[in-house]
C-alpha positions, 0 to 999 in steps of 0.5 A: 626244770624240765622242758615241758613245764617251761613249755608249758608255761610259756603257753599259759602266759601268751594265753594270758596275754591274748585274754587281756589284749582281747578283753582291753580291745572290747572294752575300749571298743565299747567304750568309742562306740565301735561296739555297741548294743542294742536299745532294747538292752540299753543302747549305747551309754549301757554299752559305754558303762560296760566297757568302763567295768571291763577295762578296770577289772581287767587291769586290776587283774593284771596287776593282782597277776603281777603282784602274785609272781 
């Protein structure tokens, strides 16, 4: 293999990660209220619910990127 695709590979994974650290981090905060939206766009329990969506779905992708190797 040569040595720009494991570079190149390398750089992928750690983009990889950032994206799920990132997406875990906000939908935590949304779901303790660190993050919240405004009334208007259905304050608090709609931002606690939207976490929720991102923690799950960004797990179930981690897993699906796990079983895919």
């Amino acid at each position: 293999m040569a040595k720009g695709s494991m570079l190149s590979k390398a750089v992928n994974f750690v983009v990889w990660l950032a994206g799920v650290i990132v997406a875990l981090a906000v939908g935590f905060g949304m779901i303790g209220g660190t993050l919240s939206l405004p009334t208007w766009l259905g304050g608090a329990t709609l931002a606690m619910v939207a976490g929720w969506v991102v923690v799950v779905l960004t797990l179930v992708g981690v897993v699906m990127a796990l079983l895919d190797l």
